[in-house]
NUPALUM-364058 format. One record per residue (C-alpha): residue number from 1; chain; residue in three letters; x, y, z. Coordinates in Angstrom, 2 decimals, decimal comma. Example, Ala and Ser with C-alpha at 12.3 -4.5 7.8 and 13.67 -1.06 7.14 Angstrom:
(1 A ALA (12,30 -4,50 7,80))
(2 A SER (13,67 -1,06 7,14))
This chain:
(1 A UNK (160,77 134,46 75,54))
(2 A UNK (160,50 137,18 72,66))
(3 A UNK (157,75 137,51 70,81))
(4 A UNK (159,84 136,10 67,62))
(5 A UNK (162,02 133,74 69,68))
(6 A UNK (162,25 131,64 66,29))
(7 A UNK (161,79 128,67 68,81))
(8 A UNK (158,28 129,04 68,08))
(9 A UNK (158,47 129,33 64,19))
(10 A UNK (161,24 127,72 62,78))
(11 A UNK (160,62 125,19 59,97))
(12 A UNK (156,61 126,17 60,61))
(13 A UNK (153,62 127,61 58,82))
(14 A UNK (151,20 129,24 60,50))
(15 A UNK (147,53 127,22 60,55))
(16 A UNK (145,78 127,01 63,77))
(17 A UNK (149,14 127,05 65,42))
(18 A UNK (152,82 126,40 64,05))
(19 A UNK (152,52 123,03 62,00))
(20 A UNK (154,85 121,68 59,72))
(21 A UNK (154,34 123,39 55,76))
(22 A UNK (154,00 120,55 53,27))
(23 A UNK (156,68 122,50 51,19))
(24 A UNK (158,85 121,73 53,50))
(25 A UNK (161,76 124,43 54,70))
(26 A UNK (163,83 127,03 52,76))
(27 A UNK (166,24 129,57 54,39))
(28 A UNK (165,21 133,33 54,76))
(29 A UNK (168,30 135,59 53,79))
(30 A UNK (169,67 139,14 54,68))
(31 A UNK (170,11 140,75 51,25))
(32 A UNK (173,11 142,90 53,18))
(33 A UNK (175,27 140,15 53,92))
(34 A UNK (173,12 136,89 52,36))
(35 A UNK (173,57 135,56 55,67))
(36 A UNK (170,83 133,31 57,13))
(37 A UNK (168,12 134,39 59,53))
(38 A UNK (166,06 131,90 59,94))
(39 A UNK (164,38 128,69 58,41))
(40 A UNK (160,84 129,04 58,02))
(41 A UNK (158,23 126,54 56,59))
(42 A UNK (157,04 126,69 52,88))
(43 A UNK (153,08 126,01 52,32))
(44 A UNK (151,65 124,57 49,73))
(45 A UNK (148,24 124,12 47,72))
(46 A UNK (146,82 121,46 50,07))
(47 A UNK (147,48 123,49 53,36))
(48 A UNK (145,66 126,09 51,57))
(49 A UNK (143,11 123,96 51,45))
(50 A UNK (143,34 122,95 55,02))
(51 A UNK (144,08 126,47 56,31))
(52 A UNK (140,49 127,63 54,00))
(53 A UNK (138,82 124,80 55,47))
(54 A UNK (139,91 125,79 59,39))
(55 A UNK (139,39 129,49 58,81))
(56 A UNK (135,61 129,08 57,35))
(57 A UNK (135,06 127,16 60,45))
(58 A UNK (136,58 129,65 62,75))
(59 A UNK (135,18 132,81 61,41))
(60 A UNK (131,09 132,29 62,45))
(61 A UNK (132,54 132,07 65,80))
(62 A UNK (134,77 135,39 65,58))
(63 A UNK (131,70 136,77 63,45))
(64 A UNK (129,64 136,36 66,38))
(65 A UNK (131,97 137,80 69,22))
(66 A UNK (130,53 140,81 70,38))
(67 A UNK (132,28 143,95 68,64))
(68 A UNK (133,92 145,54 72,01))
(69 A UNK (135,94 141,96 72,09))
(70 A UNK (136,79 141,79 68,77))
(71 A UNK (138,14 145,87 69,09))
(72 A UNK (139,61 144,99 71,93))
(73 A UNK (141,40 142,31 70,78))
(74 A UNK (143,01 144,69 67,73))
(75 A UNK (143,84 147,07 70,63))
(76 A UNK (145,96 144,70 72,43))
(77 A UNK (147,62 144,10 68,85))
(78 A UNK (148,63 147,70 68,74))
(79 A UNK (149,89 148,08 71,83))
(80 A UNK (152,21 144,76 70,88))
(81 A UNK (153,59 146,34 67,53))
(82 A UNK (154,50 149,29 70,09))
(83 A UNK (155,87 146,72 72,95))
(84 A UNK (157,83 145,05 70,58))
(85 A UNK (158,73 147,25 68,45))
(86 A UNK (162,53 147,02 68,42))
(87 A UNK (162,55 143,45 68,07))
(88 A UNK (160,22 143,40 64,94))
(89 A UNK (162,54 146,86 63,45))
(90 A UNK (165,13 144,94 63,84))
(91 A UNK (163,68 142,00 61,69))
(92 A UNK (162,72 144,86 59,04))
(93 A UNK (166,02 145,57 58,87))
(94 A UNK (167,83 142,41 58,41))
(95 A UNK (164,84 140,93 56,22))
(96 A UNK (163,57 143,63 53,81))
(97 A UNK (167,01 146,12 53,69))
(98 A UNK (165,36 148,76 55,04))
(99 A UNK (167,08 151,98 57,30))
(100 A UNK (166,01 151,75 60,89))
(101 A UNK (163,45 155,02 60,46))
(102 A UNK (161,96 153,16 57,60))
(103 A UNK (161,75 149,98 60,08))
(104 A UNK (160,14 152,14 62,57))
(105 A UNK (157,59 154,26 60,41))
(106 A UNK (156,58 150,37 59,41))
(107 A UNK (155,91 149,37 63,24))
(108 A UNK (154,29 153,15 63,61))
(109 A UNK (151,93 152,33 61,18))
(110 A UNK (151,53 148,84 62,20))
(111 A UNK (149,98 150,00 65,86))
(112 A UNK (147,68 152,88 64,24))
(113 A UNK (146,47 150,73 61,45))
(114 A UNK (145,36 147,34 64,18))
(115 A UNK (143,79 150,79 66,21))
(116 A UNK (142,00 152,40 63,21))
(117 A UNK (140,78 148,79 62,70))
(118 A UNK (139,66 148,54 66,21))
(119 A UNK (137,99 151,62 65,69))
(120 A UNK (136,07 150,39 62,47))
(121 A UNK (133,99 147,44 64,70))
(122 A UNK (132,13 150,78 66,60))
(123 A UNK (131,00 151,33 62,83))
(124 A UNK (127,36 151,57 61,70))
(125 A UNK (126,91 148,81 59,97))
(126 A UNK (123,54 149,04 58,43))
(127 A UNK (120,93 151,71 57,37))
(128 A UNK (117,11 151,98 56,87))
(129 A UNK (115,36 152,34 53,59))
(130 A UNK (112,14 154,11 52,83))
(131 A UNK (109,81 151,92 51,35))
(132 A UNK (105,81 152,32 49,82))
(133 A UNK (104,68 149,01 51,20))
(134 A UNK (103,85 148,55 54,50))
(135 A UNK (107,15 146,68 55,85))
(136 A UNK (110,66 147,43 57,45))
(137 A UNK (113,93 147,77 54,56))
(138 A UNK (116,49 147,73 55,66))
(139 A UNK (120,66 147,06 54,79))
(140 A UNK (122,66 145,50 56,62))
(141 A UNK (126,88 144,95 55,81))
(142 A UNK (127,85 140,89 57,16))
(143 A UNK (131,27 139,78 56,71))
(144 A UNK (132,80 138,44 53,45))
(145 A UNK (133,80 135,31 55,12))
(146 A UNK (137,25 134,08 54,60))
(147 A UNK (139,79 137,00 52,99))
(148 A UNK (143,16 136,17 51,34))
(149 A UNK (145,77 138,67 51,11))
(150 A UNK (148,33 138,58 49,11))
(151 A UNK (151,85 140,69 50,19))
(152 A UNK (154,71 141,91 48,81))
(153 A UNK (158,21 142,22 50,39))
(154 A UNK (159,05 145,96 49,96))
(155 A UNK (156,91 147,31 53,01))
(156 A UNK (156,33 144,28 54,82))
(157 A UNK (154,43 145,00 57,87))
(158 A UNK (152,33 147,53 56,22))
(159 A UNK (151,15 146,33 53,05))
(160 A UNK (149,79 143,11 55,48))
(161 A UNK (148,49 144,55 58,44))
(162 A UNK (146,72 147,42 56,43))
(163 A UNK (144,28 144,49 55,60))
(164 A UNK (144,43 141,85 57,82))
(165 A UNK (143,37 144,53 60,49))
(166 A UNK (140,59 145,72 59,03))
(167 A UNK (139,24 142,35 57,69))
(168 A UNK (139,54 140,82 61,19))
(169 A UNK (137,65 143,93 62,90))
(170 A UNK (134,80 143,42 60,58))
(171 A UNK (134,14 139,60 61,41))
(172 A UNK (136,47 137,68 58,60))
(173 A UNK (138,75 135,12 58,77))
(174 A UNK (142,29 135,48 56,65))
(175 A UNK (144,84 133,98 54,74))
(176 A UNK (147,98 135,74 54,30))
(177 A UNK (150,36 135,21 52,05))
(178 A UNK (153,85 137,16 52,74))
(179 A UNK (156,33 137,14 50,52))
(180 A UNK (158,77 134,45 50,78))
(181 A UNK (161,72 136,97 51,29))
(182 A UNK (159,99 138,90 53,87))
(183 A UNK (157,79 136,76 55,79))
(184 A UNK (159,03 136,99 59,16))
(185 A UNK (158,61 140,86 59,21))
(186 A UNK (155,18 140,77 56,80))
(187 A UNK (153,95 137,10 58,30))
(188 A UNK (155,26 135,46 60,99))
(189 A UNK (155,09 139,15 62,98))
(190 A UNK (151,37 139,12 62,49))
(191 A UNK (150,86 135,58 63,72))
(192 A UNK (152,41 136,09 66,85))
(193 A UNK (150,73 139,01 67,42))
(194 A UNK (147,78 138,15 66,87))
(195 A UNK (148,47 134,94 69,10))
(196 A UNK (149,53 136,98 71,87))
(197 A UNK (146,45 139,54 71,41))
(198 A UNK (144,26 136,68 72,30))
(199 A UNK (142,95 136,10 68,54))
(200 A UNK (141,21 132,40 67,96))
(201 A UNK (142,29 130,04 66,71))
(202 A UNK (142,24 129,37 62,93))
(203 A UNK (140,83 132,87 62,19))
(204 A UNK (144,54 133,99 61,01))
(205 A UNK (146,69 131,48 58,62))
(206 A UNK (150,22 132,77 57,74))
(207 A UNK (151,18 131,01 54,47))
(208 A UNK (154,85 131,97 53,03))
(209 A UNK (154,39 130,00 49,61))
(210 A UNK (155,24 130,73 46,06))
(211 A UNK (152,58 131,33 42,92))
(212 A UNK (150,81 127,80 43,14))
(213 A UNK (149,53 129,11 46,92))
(214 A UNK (148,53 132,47 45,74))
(215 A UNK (146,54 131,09 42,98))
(216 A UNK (145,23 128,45 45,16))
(217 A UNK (144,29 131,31 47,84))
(218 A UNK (142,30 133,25 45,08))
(219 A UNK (140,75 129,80 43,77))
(220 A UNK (139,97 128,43 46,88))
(221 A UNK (135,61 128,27 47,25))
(222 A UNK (135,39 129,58 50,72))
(223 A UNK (137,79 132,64 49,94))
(224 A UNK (134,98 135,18 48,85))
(225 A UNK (137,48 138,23 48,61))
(226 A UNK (141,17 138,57 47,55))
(227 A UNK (143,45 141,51 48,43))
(228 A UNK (147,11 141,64 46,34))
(229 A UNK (149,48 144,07 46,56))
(230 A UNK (152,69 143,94 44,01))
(231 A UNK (153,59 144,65 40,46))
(232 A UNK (150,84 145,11 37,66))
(233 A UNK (151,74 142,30 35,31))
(234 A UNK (151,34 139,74 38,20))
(235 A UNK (147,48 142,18 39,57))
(236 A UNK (146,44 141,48 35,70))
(237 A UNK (147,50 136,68 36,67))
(238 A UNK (145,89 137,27 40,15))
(239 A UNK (142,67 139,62 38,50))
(240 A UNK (142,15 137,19 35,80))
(241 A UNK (142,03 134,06 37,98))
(242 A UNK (139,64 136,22 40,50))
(243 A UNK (137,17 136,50 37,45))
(244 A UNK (137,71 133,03 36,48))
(245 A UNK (136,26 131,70 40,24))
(246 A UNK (133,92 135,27 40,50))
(247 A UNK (135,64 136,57 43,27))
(248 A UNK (136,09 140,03 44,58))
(249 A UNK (139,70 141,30 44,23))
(250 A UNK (140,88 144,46 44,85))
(251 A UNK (144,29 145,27 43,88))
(252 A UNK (147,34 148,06 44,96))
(253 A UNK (149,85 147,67 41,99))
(254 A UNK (153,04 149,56 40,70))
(255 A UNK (153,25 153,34 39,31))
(256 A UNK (155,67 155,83 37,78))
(257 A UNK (154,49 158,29 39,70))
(258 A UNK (155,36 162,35 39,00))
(259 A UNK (157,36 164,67 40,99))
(260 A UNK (156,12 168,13 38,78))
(261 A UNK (158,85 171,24 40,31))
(262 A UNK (156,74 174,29 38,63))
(263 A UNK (159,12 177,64 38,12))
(264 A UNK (157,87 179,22 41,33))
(265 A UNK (159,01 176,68 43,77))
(266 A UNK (161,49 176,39 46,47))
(267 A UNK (164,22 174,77 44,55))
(268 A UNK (166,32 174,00 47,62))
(269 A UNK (162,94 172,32 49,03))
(270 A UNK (162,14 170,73 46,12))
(271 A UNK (165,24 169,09 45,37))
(272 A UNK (165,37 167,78 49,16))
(273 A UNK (161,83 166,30 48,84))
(274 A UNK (162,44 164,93 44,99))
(275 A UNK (165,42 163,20 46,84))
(276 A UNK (163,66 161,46 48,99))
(277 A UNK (160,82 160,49 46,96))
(278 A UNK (163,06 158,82 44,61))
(279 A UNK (165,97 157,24 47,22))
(280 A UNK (163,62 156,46 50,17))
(281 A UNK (163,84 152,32 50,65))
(282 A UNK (166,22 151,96 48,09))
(283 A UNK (162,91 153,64 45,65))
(284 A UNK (161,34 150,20 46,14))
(285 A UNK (158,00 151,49 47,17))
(286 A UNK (155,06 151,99 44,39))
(287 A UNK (155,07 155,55 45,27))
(288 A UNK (157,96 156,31 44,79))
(289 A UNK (159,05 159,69 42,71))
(290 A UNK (159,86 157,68 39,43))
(291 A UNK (159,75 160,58 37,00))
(292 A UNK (160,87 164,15 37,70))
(293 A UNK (159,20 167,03 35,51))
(294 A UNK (161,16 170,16 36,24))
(295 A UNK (160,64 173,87 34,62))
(296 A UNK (163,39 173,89 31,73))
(297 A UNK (164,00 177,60 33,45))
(298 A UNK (165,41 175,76 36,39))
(299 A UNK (166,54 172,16 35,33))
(300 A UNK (169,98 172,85 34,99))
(301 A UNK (170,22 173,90 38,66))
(302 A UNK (167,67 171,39 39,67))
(303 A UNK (169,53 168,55 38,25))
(304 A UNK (173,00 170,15 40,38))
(305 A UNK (171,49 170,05 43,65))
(306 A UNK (170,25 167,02 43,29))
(307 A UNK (173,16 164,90 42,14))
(308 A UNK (174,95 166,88 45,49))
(309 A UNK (172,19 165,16 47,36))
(310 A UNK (172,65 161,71 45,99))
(311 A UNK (176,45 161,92 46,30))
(312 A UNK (175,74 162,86 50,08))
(313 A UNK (173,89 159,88 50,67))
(314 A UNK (175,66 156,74 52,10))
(315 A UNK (174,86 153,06 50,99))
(316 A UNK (175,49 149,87 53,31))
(317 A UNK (174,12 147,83 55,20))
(318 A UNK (171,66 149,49 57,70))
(319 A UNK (172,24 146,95 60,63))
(320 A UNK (175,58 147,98 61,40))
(321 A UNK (175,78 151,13 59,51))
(322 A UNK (174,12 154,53 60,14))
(323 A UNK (173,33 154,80 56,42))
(324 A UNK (170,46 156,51 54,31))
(325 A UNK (170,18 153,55 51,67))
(326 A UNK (170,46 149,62 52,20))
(327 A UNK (170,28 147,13 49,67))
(328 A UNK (167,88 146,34 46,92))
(329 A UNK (166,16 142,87 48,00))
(330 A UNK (168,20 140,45 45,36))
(331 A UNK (170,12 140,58 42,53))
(332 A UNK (167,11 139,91 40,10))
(333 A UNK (165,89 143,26 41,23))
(334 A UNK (169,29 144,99 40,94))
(335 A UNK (170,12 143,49 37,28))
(336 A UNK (166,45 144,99 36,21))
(337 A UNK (167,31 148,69 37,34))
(338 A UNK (171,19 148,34 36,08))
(339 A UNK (169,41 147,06 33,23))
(340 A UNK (166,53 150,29 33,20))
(341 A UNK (169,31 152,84 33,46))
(342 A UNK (172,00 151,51 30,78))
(343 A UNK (169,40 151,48 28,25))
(344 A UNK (168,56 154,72 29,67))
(345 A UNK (171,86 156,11 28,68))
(346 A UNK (171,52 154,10 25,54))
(347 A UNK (168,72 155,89 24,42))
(348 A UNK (170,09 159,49 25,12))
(349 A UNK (169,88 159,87 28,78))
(350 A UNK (172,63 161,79 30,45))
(351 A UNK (174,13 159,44 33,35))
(352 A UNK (174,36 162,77 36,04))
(353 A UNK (175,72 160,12 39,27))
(354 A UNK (175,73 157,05 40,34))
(355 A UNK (174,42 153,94 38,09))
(356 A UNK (177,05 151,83 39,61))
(357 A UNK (176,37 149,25 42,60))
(358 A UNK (178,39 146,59 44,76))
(359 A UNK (176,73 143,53 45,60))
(360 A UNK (173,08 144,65 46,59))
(361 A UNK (173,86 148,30 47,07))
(362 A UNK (172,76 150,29 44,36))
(363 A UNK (174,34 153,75 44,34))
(364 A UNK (171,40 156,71 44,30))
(365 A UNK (171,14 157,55 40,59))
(366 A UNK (170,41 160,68 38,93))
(367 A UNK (169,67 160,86 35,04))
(368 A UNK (169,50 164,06 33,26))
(369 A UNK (167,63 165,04 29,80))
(370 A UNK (165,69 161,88 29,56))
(371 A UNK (163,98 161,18 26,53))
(372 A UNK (160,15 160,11 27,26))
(373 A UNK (160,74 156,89 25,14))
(374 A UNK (163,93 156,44 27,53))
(375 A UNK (162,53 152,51 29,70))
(376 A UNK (163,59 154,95 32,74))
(377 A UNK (161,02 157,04 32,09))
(378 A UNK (158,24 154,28 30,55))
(379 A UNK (158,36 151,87 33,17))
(380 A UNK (158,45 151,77 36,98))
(381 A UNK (162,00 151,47 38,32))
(382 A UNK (161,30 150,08 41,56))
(383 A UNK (165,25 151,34 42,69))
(384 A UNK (166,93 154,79 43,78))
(385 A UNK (167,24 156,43 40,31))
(386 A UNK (165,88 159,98 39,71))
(387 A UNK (165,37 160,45 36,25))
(388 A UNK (164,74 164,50 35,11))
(389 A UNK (162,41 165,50 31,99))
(390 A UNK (162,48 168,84 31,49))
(391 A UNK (159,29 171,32 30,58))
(392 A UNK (157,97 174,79 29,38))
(393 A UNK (154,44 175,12 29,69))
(394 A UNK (151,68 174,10 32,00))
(395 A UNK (150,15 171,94 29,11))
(396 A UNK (153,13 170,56 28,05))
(397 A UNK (153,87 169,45 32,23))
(398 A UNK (150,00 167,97 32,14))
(399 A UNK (150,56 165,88 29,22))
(400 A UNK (154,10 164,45 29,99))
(401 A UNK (153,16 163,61 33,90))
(402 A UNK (149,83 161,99 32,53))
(403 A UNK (151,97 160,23 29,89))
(404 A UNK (152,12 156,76 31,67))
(405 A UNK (149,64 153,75 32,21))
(406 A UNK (150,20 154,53 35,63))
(407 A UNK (148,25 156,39 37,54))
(408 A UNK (148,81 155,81 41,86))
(409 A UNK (150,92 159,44 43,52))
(410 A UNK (151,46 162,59 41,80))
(411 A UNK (153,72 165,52 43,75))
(412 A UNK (153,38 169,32 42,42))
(413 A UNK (155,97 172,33 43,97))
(414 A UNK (154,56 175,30 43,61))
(415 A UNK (154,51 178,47 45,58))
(416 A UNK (150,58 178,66 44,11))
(417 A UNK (148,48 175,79 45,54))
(418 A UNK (145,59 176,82 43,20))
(419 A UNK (147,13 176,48 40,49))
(420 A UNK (149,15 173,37 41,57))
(421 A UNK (145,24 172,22 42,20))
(422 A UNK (143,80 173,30 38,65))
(423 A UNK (147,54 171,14 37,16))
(424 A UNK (146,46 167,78 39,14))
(425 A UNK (143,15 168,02 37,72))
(426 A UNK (144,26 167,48 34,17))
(427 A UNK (146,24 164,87 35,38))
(428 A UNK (144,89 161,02 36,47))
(429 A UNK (146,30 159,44 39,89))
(430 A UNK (144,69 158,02 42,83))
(431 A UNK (146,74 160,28 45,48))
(432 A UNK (147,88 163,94 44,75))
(433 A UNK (150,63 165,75 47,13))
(434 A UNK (150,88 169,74 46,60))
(435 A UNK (153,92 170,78 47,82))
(436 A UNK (155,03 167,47 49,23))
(437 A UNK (156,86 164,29 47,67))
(438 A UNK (154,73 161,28 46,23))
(439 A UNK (155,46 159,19 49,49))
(440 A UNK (152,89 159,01 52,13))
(441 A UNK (150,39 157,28 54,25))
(442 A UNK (148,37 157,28 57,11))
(443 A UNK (146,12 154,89 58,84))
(444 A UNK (142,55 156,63 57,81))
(445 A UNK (142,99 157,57 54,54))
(446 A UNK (141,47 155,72 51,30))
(447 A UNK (144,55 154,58 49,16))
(448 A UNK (144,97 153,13 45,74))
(449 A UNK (145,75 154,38 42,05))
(450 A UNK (143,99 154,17 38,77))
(451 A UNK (144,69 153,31 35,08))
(452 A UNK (147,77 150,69 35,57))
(453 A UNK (148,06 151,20 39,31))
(454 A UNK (144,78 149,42 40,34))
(455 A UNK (140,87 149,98 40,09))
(456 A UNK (141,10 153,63 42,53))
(457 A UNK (140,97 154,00 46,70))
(458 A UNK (138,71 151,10 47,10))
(459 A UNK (140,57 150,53 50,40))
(460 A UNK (141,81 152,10 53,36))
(461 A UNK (139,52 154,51 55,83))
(462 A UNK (136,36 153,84 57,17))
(463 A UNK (133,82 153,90 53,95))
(464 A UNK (136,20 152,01 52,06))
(465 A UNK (136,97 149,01 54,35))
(466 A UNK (133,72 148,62 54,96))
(467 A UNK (133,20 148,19 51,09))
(468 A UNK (136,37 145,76 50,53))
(469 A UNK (135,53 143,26 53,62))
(470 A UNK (131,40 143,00 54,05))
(471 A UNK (128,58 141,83 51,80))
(472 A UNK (125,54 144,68 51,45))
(473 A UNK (122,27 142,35 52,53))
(474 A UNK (118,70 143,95 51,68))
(475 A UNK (116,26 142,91 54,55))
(476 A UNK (112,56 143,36 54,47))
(477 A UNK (110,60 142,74 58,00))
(478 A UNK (106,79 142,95 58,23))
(479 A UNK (103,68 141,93 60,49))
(480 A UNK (101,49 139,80 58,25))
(481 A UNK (102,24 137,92 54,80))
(482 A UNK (100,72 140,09 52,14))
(483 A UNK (97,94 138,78 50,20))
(484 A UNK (98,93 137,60 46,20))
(485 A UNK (96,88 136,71 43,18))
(486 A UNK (98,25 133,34 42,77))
């Protein structure tokens, strides 16, 4: 049997086994072809409650397992995502519309972020503390308890496993919520690993559900901490309701993030990067290159090569097709970017290529002279459109790339890294590339953005996990009671 022989998961939810969802069933879809995949379970509120209930049970247990078996438990994880890792690129694929590299830099990932996790267990944990009276202080980091996370559909695998790892290696319990769309790649995928890797029982919950399970996730009493990752308008629902029940969130939303091509770059490189910032995944990734600030000495040519390099690439369906883009996930999604970059060219944009789709497939888009009120260059596009701004000066590059709530990656070509350093100073964002596109990752690095794009890298390497999933505890140890007035 495979590990996703859907014999195991069809019609099912994930809580302390495959069980019936109280939703009942819905179909999961290929955006390529809108064929079905696969019928999967749909939770609800009240297995929320159930799954909370089972995992605050479970987790004293896993808590107490002695680190080595907990690591090595994670270990046998990534050596599954790397086993099995045709079978679940394959499901990335079909499910999420992605091109087979993208499917396998998602399964990559997967394995080094469930062995960075492992990693984290071997992790001091605790420090001492100098104190004037005559006693032991000490700190000491214990697990949360129960974790929710909260996914989206655009990087499936990742943007779960990047936190279920690490909030399993550290003693928690978690509730995942996958997208709907996506939750055999971003869900079910974990739960059989995890299964197969020897995890308890209970300790992992796989929910696919719509709003009512995320909010009852974040409301739930024994969830103590709440990870989402998706656009800002729904991190600003999921960060009110945290407040509203006092819980720890942490959140990884959108951006509108700034490709800045000084005068002294490579043009030829930076145009090949810029491409791929802005058409890699369809641009459905929060990194993505959403706003292209180019020298006015060299937009002209700039904006050339890269509508060459967007005619070059081919759109299709990545399953049958050696293709560079596959579809956008719906047609709710598509309609918004149409909508983005006809309003665009409304409001004085030049339409370079593209800006024209069939079914799902968006053709890469490349708009020229946009205007900074242009909604192409406000708001986060979340689909393959490049949209040029041109600029003179280095203060005139700082204010228009700082121009946006946003603030998560921010790309700078320049043949002088200093002063591509001294730029991304004046400018806010969580991640800064020099010489690179605004799309990367790696399994030890702290990631998140600021302003807009989340609270800053409050997740993501060792210091920071260690932060997101543990409670600091002050202890104080001593011989004798001290003697008091009273």
């Amino acid at each position: 049997m495979s590990l996703l022989d859907s014999r195991l998961w069809t019609e099912k939810i994930y809580v302390d086994g495959w069980v019936a969802g109280s939703g009942g069933v819905y179909a999961v879809r290929e955006p390529a072809t809108d064929g079905e995949l696969g019928v999967l379970g749909m939770a609800t509120p009240d297995d929320v409650r159930k799954a909370a209930a089972r995992a605050s049970d479970a987790q004293a247990g896993w808590a107490k397992m002695p680190y080595d078996e907990r690591a090595a438990i994670l270990r046998k994880a990534a050596n599954l995502f790397t086993e099995h890792a045709g079978e679940i690129s394959d499901w990335i694929v079909r499910e999420a519309g992605s091109t087979p590299p993208k499917a396998g830099f998602e399964t990559h990932m997967a394995e080094g972020l469930s062995n960075a996790a492992a990693a984290l267990t071997l992790h001091p944990y605790g420090e001492l503390i100098r104190s004037s009276q005559d006693r032991m202080s000490l700190t000491r980091r214990l697990p949360v308890g129960v974790v929710g996370v909260i996914a989206p559909f655009n990087v499936p695998l990742v943007l779960a496993i990047r936190y279920v790892a690490p909030a399993l290696a550290l003693g928690n319990s978690v509730l995942l919520k996958p997208d709907p769309r996506t939750a055999v790649s971003g869900g079910v995928t974990l739960a059989r690993v995890f299964e197969e890797a020897g995890l308890p029982p209970g300790v992992l919950s796989v929910l696919p559900g719509g709003v009512d399970v995320g909010e009852a996730i974040i409301a739930d009493p024994a969830v103590g901490t709440v990870v989402f990752t998706g656009s800002t308008r729904a991190g600003r629902a999921v960060a009110r309701l945290a407040a509203e029940h006092l819980k720890r969130v942490h959140l990884e939303l959108g951006g509108n993030s700034a490709f800045v091509v000084l005068d002294d770059g490579d043009l030829e490189k930076a145009v090949s990067a810029g491409s791929f910032g802005s058409f890699f995944h369809q641009g459905q990734v929060c990194m993505s290159a959403s706003r292209h600030l180019v020298h006015s000495s060299i937009a002209s040519e700039y904006t050339e090569l890269m509508v060459e390099h967007a005619d070059r690439l081919t759109v299709g369906n990545p399953a049958t097709d050696p293709v560079a883009l596959g579809p956008v996930i719906d047609s709710r999604q598509r309609d918004r970017i149409h909508g983005l970059v006809t309003s665009s060219v409304d409001a004085g944009a030049k339409l370079a290529t593209g800006g024209t789709y069939e079914r799902l497939f968006y053709k890469p888009t490349v708009l020229a002279d946009v205007p900074t009120t242009a909604p192409a260059y406000v708001e986060e596009i979340f689909g393959p459109v490049a949209p040029i701004t041109t600029f003179d000066t280095l203060e005139e590059a700082a204010r228009l790339a700082s121009n946006t709530s946003y603030g998560l990656s921010l790309s700078i070509v320049t043949r002088d890294v200093m002063k591509g350093m001294a730029l991304a100073e004046r400018i806010p964002s969580g991640v800064v590339h020099i010489n690179d596109q605004t799309i990367s990752d790696e399994p030890t690095v702290p990631f998140g953005g600021v302003k807009d794009s989340g609270a800053g890298s409050h997740l993501g390497g060792f210091g920071a996990n260690l932060e997101a999933f543990t409670e600091l505890q002050w202890v104080t140890m001593q011989t004798e009671i001290p003697p008091y007035p009273f």
